[in-house]
Each structure stands twice: as C-alpha cells, then as structure tokens.
C-alpha positions in Angstrom: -33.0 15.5 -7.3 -32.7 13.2 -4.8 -32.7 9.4 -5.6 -34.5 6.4 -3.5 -35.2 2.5 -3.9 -39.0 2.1 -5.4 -41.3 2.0 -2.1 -38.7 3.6 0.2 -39.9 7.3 -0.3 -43.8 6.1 1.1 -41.5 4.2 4.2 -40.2 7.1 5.2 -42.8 9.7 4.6 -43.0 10.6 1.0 -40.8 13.6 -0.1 -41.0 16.0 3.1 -39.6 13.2 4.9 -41.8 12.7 7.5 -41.8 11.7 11.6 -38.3 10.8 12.4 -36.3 13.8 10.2 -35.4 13.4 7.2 -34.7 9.7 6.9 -37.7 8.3 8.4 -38.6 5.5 10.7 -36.9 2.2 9.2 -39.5 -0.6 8.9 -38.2 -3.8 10.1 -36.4 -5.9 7.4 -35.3 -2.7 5.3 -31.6 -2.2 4.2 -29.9 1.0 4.8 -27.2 1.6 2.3 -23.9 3.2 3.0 -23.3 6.4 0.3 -20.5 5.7 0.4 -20.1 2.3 -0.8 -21.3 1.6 -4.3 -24.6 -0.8 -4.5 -23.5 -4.3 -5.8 -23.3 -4.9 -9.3 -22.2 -0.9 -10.0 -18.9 -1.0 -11.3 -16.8 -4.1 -11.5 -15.1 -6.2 -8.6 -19.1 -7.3 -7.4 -19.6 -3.3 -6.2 -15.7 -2.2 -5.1 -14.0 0.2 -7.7 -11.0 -1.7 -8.7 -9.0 1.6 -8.4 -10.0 1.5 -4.4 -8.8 -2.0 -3.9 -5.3 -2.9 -2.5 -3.0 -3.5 -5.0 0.9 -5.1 -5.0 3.7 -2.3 -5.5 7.3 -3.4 -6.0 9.3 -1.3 -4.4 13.1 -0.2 -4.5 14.0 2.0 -1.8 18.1 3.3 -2.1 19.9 4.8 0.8 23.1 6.2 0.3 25.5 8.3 3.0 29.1 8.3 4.5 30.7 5.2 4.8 30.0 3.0 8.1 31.6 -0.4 9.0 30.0 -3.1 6.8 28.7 -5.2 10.1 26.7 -2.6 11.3 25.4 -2.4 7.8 24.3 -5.8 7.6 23.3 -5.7 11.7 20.9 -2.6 10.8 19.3 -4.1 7.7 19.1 -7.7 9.6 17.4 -6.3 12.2 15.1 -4.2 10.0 14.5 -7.8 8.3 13.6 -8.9 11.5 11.3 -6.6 12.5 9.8 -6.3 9.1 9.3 -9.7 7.1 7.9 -7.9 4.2 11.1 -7.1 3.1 12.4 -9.3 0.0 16.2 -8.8 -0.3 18.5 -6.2 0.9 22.1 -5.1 -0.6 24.7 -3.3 0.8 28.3 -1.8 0.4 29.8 0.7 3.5 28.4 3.5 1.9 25.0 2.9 0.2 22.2 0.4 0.4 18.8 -1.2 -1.6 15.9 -2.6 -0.1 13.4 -4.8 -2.0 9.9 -5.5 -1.1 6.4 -5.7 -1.9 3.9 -3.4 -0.4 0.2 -3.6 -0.7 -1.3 -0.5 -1.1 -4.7 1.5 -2.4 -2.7 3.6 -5.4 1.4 4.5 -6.1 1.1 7.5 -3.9 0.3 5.5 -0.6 3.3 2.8 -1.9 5.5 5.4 -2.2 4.9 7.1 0.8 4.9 4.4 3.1 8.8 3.9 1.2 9.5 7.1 2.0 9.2 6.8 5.5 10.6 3.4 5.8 14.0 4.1 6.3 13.7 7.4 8.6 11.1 5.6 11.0 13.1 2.7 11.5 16.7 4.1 11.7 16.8 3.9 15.3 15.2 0.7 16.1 16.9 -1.4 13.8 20.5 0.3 14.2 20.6 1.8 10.3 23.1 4.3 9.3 22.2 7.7 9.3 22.0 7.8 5.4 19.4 9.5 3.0 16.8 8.5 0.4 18.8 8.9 -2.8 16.5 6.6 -5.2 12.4 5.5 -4.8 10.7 3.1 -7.9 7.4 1.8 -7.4 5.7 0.1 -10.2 2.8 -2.1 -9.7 2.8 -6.0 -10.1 2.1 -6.8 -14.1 4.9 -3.8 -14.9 7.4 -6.2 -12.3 6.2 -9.2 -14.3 6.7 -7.9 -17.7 10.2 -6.5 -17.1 11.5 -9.4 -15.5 9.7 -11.7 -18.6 11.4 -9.2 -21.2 14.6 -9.0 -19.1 14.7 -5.6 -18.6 13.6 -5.1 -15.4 14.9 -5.4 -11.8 16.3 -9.0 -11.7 13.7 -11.5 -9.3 14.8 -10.9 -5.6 16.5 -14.3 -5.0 18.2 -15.2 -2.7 15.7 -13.3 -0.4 17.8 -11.9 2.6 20.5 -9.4 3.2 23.6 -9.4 1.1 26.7 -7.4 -0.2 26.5 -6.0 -3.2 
C-alpha cells in the first residue's frame, strides 16, 4: 500500500496515477519529498536519525616496524602534522609510533577505516617509516570523557604536537 499526503493522490491523478506517469503533474506551490530523508518531526534530531549524523571518534592509531633514525621519525610525523591538522599529538621511539586525533565520522566503522588508511596513504608524502598497523582504538566522545574523568582512560592529548615517548 502505497502512502500519500491528504489531497496529493487527486493532484496527481487519483490511484492510476494519471497524465505525467506515475507521479503526476506537480501543481505549483507543492513539496516533493525526498524518500530518502525522513519528514520533519519523525525521529529525533528535527527529522535526521541521530545514528546518521556525524559523530567525534577518538582515535589511537599504533605503528610499529624496524628501527629508523629518530629525526626522520619526528620529520615524517611533523610533516604528516603539517599536512593534516587534525592530528592531536604524536609519540615516537626509533622503532614504533602513536598518533592521536579526533575524526568525525557517521559510525565506528567509517572512524576506523579512515585510521586504517591513514598511515599507508600518507607514508610517502610525509616521509613515514615503512612500519605497520600494530594497534587501532576508536571509541566515541562521552566513552573519551568518562575514562579520562574516572582516570582510566588514555591520558588528555596535551601537549598537542609530536613528541618522544
């Protein structure tokens, strides 16, 4: 069963649909809605599903590999800093790295997989050691707040910048 607005269905030519297929002529002044967007007042948010808004991710991206001079440590994750201004802090040793940040994203899965690319699709262009993904944690905003506020979580990312570990 197909559902219309009250007067819409005699606008556009009853049930069979009428001249102009099956959506009918449009009479001036009439909305067309989208299906694909909910009608406002359906849901909360003033017609967005919550679930489909952006949301803040922390996320904690560790890189770990052979051991490389520490100044072309720091020079990649500079430069990466640089390029990226997102990025919250950065720690490093010769051998093994963590980058801190916050990434707006729909869900976890789209935070996480924009992390997991992070590192590969920038190892060229900002100089970074050819070191893998050893460690991934995302966890949304209110789970950052609460762990720092219990202190249990990740400690805040101050000093914001790139420093040895």
């Amino acid at each position: 069963m197909r559902r219309v607005r009250p007067g819409a269905a005699a606008s556009r030519g009853g049930a069979n649909g009428g001249a102009g297929g099956p959506r009918g002529p449009r009479t001036d002044g009439e909305e067309r809605s989208l299906a694909s967007v909910p009608a406002p007042g359906i849901g909360s948010g003033g017609g967005r599903d919550p679930v489909d808004l952006p949301r803040l991710w922390h996320v904690t991206l560790s890189v770990s590999g052979r051991e490389v001079p520490l100044t072309e440590v720091r020079r990649g994750l500079e430069q990466l800093a640089h390029d990226h201004p997102f990025l919250l802090t950065s720690r490093y040793a010769g051998d093994h790295a963590e980058i801190r940040y916050w990434e707006e994203a729909r869900d976890l899965h789209d935070a996480a997989a924009v992390a997991l690319r992070l590192w590969g699709e920038h190892r060229r262009t900002a100089g970074l050691p050819p070191w893998e993904i050893v460690g991934l944690e995302v966890i949304d905003r209110e789970t950052y707040h609460q762990r720092v506020a219990e202190g249990y979580g990740p400690p805040p990312a101050v000093p914001v910048g790139v420093h040895p570990f």
